[in-house]
N, C-alpha and C positions, 0 to 999 in steps of 0.2 A: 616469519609466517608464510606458511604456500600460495601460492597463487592461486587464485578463487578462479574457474572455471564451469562452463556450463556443461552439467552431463551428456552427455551425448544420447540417445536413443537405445537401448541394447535389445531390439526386437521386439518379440510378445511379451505384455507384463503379466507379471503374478498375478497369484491369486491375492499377496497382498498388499500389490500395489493396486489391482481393481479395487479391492477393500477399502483403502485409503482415498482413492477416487469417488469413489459412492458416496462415504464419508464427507467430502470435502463438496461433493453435488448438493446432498442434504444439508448442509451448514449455510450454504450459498441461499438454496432454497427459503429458508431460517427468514435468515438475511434479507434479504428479497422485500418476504412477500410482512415481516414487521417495519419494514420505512416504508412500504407502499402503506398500509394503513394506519402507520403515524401521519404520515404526511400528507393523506387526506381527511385527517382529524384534527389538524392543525400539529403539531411537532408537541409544543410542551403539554396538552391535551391529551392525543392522539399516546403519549408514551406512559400515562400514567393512567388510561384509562382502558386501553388495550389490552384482551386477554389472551391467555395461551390458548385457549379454546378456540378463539378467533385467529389467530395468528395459524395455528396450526389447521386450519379449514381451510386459510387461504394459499397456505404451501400445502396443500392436498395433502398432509402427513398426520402422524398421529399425535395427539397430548404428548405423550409420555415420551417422544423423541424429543420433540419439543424442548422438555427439562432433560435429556439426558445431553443432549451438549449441548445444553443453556440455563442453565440453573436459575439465572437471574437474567432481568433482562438488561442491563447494564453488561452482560456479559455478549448481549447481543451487537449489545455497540462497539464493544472491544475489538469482536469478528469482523465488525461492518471496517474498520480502522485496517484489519491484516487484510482484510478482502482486496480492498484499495491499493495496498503495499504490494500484492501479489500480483494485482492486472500491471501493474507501474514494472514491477521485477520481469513479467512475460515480455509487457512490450519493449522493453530493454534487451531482451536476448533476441526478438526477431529485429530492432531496429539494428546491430551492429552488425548482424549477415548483411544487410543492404549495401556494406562497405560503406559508409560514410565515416566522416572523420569523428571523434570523440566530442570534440565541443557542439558540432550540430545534432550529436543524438540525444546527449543530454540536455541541448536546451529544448528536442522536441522533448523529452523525457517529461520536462519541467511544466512548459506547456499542455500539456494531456493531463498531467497530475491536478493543475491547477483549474482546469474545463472540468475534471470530473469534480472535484472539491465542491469549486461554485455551483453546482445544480444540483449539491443536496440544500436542505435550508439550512441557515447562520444557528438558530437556534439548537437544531442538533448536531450539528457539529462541536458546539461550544460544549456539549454536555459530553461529547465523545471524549474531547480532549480531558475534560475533567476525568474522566474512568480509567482513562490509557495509561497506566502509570508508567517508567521506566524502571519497571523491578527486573534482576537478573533475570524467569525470565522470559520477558517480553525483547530484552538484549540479547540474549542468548538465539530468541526465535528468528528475530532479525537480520544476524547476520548469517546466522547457518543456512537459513531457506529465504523464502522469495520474499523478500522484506524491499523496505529501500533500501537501507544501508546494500544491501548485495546489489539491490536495482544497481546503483551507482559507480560500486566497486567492480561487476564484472564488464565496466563500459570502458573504466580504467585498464583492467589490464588488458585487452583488447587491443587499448591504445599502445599501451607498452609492448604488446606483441609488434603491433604493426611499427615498432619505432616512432610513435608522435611524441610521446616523454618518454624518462628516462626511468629504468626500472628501480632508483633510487627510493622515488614516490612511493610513499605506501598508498594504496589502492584504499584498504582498511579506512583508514584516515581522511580520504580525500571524500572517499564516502559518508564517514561517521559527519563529515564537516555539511556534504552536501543534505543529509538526511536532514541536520539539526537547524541547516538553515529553511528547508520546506515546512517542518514543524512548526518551527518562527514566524512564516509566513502567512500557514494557516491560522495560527493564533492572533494575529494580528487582524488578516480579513474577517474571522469571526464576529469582531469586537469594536472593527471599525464600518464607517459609512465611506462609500464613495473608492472601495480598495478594489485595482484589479488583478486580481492574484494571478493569474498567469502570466501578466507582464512583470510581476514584483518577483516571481520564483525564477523567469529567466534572467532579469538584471542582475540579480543576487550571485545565481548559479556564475555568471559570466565574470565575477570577478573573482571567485577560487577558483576558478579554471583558467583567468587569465595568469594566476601565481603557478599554479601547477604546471600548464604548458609553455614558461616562458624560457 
């Protein structure tokens, strides 16, 4: 398999990669501005008594965008899940410029992931995980774009550029392994009292990585 690398810049973008940006502005928006007013209607309230009409007044946009990339609102939750995957995938590509070695970027990785997690509520995320399914494809989306799995994977070969492991490692894998243990973790903090997930997602992280880098 090739090495997952981050694209480089190639100047001014298209017209349709604006398109795709606008796009992905307005989903964000979605997003936004329906966990702002679930979450001060209480989460399992707030998500079932919520209207599109309301939601889309509070993202200054119209009804009918509203349904056109969100059909349902379970589909919203879906977004709010890639939304997450996507800031965790950014901030992985600017933390490996900083030069830092592999095992400190991903334990800030883990760290960030785990802050953002715990300050939405326990309630809605439990309902998130219930929607997220792992169908091809949500695995598909994952690893091609800014998912974890790639979060992960382009922190590895980074490493294997710079000589810290050995290109032997699949990146792929080390990734699929890293991704599936934050899933774990979040499921866990969900569900449990008294968890502190961003110390449980760096402990975790630090022993695949102690196998991988030994």
């Amino acid at each position: 398999m090739a090495a997952i690398r981050p694209v480089p810049s190639a100047g001014p973008a298209s017209p349709a990669k604006l398109a795709q940006e606008r796009s992905r502005a307005t989903r964000r928006k979605i997003v936004s501005a329906a966990l702002r007013l679930w979450s001060e209607r209480g989460f399992d309230e707030g998500f079932e008594t919520t209207t599109v009409d309301e939601i889309a007044e509070r993202a200054e946009i119209s009804r009918a965008s509203v349904y056109y990339y969100f059909p349902k609102k379970e589909d919203i939750l879906r977004e709010l899940a890639w939304t997450t995957s996507e800031e965790i995938y950014e901030k992985s590509l600017r933390a490996i410029m900083s030069g830092e070695r592999a095992p400190l970027v991903i334990d800030q990785i883990m760290a960030e992931l785990g802050a953002m997690v715990a300050r939405s509520p326990k309630s809605a995320v439990r309902r998130m995980l219930q929607v997220r399914h792992w169908s091809f494809e949500n695995l598909a989306r994952d690893a091609a774009a800014g998912g974890l799995t790639r979060a992960f994977s382009v922190v590895i070969v980074h490493a294997q550029e710079a000589g810290e492991i050995p290109k032997t490692v699949s990146a792929i894998e080390v990734g699929e392994m890293l991704s599936s243990i934050a899933m774990g973790c979040i499921s866990k903090w969900a569900i449990a009292d008294d968890v502190d997930l961003p110390a449980m997602l760096r402990r975790r992280a630090a022993v695949i990585l102690a196998g991988a880098f030994k």
